[in-house]
C-alpha positions as a Markdown table, in Angstrom:
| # | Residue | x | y | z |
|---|---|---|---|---|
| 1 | Unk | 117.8 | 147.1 | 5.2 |
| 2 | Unk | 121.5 | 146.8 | 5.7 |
| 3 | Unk | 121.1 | 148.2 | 9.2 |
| 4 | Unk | 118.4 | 145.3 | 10.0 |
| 5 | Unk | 120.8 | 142.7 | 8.3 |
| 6 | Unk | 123.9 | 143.6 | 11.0 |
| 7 | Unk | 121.0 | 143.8 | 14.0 |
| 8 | Unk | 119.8 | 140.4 | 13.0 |
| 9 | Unk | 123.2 | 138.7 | 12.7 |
| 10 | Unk | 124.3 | 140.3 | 16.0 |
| 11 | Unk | 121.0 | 139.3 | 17.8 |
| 12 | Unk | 121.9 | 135.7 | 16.1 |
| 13 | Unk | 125.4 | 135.3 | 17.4 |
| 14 | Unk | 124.5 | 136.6 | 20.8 |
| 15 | Unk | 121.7 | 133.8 | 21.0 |
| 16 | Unk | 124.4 | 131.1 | 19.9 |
| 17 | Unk | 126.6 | 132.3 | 22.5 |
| 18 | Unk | 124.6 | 132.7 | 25.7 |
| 19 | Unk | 122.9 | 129.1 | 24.6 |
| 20 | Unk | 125.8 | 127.3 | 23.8 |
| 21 | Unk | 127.6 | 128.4 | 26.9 |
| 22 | Unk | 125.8 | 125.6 | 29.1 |
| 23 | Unk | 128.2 | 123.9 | 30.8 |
| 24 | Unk | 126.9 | 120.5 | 32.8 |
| 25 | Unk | 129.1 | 120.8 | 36.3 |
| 26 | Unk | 129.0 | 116.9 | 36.3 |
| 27 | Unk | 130.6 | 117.0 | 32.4 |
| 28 | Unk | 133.0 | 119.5 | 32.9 |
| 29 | Unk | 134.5 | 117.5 | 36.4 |
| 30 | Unk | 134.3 | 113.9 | 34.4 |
| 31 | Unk | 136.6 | 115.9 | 31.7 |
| 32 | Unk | 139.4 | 118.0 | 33.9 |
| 33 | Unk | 139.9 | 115.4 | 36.8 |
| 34 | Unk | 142.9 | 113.2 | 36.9 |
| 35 | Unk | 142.9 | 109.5 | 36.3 |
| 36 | Unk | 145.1 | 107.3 | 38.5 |
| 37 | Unk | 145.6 | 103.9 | 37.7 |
| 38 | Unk | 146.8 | 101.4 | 40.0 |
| 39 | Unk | 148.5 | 97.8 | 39.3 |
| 40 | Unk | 148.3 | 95.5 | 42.1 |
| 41 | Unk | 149.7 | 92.7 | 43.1 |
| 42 | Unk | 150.3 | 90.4 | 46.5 |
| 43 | Unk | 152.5 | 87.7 | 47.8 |
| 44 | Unk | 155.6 | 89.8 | 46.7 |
| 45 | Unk | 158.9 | 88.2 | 46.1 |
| 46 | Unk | 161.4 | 90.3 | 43.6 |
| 47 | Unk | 165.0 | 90.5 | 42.6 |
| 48 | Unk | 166.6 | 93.6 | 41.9 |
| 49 | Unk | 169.5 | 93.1 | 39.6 |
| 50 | Unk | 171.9 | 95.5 | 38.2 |
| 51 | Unk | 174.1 | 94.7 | 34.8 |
| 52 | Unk | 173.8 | 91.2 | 35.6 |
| 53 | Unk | 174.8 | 91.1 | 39.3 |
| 54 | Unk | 171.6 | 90.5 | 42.0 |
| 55 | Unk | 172.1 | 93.6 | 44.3 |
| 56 | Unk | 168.5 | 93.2 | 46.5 |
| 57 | Unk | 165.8 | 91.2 | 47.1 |
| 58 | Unk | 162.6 | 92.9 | 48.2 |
| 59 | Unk | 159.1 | 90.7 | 50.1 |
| 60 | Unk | 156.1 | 92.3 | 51.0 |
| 61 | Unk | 152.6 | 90.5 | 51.1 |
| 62 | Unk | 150.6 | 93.7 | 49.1 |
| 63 | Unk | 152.3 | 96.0 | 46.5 |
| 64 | Unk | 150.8 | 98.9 | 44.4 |
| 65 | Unk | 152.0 | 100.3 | 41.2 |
| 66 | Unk | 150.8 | 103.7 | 40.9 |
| 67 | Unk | 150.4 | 105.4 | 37.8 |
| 68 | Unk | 150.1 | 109.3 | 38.4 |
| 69 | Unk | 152.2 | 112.6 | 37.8 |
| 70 | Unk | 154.8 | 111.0 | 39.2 |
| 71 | Unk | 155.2 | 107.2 | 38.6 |
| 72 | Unk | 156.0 | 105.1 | 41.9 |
| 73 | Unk | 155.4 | 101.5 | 43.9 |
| 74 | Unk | 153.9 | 102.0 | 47.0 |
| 75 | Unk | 153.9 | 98.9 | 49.5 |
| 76 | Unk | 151.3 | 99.7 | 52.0 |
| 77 | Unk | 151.8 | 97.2 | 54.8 |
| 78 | Unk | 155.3 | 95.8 | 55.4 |
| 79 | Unk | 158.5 | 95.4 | 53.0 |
| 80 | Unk | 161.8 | 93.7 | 53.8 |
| 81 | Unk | 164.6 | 93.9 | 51.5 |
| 82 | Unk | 168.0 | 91.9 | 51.8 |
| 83 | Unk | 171.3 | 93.9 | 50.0 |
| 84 | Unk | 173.8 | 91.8 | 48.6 |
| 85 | Unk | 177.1 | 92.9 | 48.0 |
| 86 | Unk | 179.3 | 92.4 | 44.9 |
| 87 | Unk | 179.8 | 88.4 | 46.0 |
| 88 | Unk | 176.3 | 88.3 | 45.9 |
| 89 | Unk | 175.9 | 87.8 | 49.8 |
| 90 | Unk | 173.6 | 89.7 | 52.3 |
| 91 | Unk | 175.5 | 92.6 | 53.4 |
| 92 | Unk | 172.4 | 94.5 | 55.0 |
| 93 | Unk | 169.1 | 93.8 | 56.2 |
| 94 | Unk | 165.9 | 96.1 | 56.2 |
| 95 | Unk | 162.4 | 96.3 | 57.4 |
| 96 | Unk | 159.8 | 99.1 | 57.4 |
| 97 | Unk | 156.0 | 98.8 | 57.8 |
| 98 | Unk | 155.4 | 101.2 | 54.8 |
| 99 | Unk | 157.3 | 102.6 | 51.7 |
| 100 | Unk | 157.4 | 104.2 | 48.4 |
| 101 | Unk | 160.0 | 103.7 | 46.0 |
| 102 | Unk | 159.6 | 106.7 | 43.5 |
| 103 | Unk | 161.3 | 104.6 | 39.9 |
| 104 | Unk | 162.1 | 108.1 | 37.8 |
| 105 | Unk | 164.4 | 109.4 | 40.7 |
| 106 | Unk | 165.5 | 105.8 | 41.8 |
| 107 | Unk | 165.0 | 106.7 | 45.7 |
| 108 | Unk | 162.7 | 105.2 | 48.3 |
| 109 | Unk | 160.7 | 106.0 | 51.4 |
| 110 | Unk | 160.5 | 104.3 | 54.2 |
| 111 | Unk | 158.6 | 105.3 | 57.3 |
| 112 | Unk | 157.2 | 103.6 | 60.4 |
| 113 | Unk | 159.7 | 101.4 | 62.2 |
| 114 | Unk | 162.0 | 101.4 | 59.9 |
| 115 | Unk | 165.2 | 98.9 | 61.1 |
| 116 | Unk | 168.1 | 98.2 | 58.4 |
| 117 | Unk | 170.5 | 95.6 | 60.5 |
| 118 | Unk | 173.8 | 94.2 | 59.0 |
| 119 | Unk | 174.9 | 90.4 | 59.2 |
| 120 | Unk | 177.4 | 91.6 | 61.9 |
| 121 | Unk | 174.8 | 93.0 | 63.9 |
| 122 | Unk | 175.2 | 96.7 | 63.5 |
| 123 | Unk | 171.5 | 98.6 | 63.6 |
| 124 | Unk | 170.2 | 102.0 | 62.6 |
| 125 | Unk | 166.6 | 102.5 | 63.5 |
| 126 | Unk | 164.5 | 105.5 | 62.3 |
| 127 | Unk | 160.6 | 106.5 | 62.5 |
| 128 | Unk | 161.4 | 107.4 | 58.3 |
| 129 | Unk | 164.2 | 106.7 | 56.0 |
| 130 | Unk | 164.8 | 107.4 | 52.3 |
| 131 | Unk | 167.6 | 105.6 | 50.5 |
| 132 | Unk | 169.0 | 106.5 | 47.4 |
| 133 | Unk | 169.5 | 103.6 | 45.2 |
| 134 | Unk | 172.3 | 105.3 | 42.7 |
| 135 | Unk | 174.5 | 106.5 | 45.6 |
| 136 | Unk | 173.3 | 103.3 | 48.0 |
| 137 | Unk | 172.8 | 105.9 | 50.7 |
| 138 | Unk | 170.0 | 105.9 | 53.4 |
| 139 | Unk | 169.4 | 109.7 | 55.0 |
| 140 | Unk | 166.7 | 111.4 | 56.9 |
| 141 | Unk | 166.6 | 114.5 | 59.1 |
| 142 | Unk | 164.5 | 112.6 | 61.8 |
| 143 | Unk | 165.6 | 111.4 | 64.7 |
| 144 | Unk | 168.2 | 107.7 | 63.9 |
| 145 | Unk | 169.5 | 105.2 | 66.4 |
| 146 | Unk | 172.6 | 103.5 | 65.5 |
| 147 | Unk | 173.8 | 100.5 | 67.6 |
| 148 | Unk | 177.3 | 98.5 | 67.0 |
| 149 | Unk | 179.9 | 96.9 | 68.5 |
| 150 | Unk | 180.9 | 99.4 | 71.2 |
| 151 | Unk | 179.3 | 102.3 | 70.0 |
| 152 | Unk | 175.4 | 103.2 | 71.0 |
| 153 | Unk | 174.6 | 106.4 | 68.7 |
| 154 | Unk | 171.7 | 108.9 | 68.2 |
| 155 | Unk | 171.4 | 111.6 | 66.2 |
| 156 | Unk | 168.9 | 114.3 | 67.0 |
| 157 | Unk | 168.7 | 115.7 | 63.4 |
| 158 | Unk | 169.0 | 113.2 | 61.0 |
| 159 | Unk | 171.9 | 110.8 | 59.7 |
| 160 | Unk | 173.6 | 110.1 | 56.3 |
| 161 | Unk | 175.0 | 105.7 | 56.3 |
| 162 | Unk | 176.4 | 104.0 | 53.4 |
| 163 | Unk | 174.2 | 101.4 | 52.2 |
| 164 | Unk | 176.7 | 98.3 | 54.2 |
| 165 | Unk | 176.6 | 100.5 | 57.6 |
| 166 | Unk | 179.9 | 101.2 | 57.0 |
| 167 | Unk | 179.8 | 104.7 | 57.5 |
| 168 | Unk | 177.5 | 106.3 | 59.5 |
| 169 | Unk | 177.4 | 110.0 | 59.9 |
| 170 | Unk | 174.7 | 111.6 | 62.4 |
| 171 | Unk | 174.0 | 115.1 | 62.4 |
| 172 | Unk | 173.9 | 116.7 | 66.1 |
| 173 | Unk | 174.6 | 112.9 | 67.3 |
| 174 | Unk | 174.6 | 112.1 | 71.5 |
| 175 | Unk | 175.5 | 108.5 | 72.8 |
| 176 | Unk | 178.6 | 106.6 | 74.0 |
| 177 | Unk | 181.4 | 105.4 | 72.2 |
| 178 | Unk | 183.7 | 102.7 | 73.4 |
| 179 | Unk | 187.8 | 104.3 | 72.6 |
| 180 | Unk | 190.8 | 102.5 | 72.0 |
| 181 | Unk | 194.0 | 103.2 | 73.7 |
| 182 | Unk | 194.9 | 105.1 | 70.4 |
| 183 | Unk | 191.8 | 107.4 | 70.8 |
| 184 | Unk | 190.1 | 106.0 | 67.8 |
| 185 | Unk | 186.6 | 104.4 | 68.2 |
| 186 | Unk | 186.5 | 100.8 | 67.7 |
């Protein structure tokens, strides 16, 4: 009898297994996949300000907050921003037909057309462009145009520029640069 007892139980709990095992492929999907939820809004018009002081202004007709694995604002059709400097006047200029500013690393990507043009005149043009918020740096390792007073710049493998243009430094750069009598570039 205690043999028949221990076949019984096992016959039990190998019926409970192989029946409860039924997984719906519908259920199971529903369950594991990942849930993005998006915040949008259009007709932007934003100030970025930093302890106090207004440091950019950013337009774009359509913007999307995305929340996902990575939290970030994506502006699907066009963005300009104007940087102000510590006086609280436009320094620097930029437009791009598409970015992505990424808020828990404080950097942006820019891509298509991207053109960030100074009040003197000064222009860097690149097909993508990240800047760096904390370090007000833009960089990429694509091909950049830079165009000043005297100077007509590109860089075949990317450049690194301050945030005002002030500094500009292209990696692998051709172009022509107007000298002064000193040998330095104007």
């Amino acid at each position: 009898m205690h043999r028949f007892l221990r076949l019984s139980l096992f016959l039990y709990t190998c019926l409970a297994v192989i029946t409860g095992c039924e997984n719906d492929a519908a259920k199971v999907f529903d369950l594991t996949q990942r849930i993005i939820h998006k915040e949008e809004a259009v007709g932007v018009d934003s100030y970025l300000s930093q302890n106090g002081v207004l440091k950019a202004r950013l337009q774009s007709p359509r913007m999307l907050r995305v929340f996902a694995d990575t939290l970030y604002i994506e502006f699907p059709q066009t963005l300009e921003i104007e940087f102000y400097n510590d006086e609280g006047k436009v320094e620097t200029r930029l437009r791009s037909l598409y970015g992505k500013y990424f808020e828990n690393y404080q950097k942006a990507y820019l891509r298509d057309s991207v053109v960030v043009t100074t009040v003197y005149g000064d222009t860097l043009r690149s097909p993508d462009l990240w800047w760096d918020q904390n370090a007000r740096l833009f960089y990429t390792e694509k091909f950049a145009t830079y165009r000043g007073i005297g100077k007509q710049i590109y860089g075949g493998k990317g450049v690194t520029a301050t945030q005002d243009l002030n500094s500009v430094i292209f990696h692998q750069p051709t172009g022509v640069v107007k000298l002064s009598e000193s040998g330095m570039p104007y």
